[in-house]
N, C-alpha and C positions, 0 to 999 in steps of 0.2 A: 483455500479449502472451499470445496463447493458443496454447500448445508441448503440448496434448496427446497432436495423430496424430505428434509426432517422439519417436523410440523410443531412440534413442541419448542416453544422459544427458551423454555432453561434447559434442554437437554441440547440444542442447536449454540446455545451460548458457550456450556460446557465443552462441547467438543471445539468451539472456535478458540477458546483461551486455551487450552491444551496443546493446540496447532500452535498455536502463536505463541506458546513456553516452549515449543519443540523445537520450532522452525531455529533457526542461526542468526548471534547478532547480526544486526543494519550497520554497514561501516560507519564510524564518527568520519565528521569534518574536519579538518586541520586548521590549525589555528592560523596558517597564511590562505586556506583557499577561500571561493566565494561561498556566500551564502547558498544561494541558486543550484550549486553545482552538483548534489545528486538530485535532484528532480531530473525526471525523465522530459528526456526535449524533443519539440516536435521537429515534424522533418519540414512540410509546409502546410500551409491552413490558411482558409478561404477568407477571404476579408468580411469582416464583418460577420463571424461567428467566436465566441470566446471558447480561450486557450486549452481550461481545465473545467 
């Protein structure tokens, strides 16, 4: 949700937590996969610049 042109931080708050009761569970992980495994993976990346 993009709350940049709202200037008020409780009324920008309010609208982010509403989004974010709206929006759709995040899947769980299964108890056999990795940890790591829904993080978003990168495709390649420059040496010597960090990941996230």
């Amino acid at each position: 949700m993009n709350t940049k042109k709202i200037t008020d931080r409780t009324e920008r708050k309010k609208l982010k937590r509403a989004a974010r009761h709206k929006a759709p569970a995040k899947p769980k992980r299964g108890s056999g996969v990795a940890r790591g495994s829904l993080k978003r993976k990168l495709r390649k990346m420059a040496q010597g610049t960090r990941k996230r």
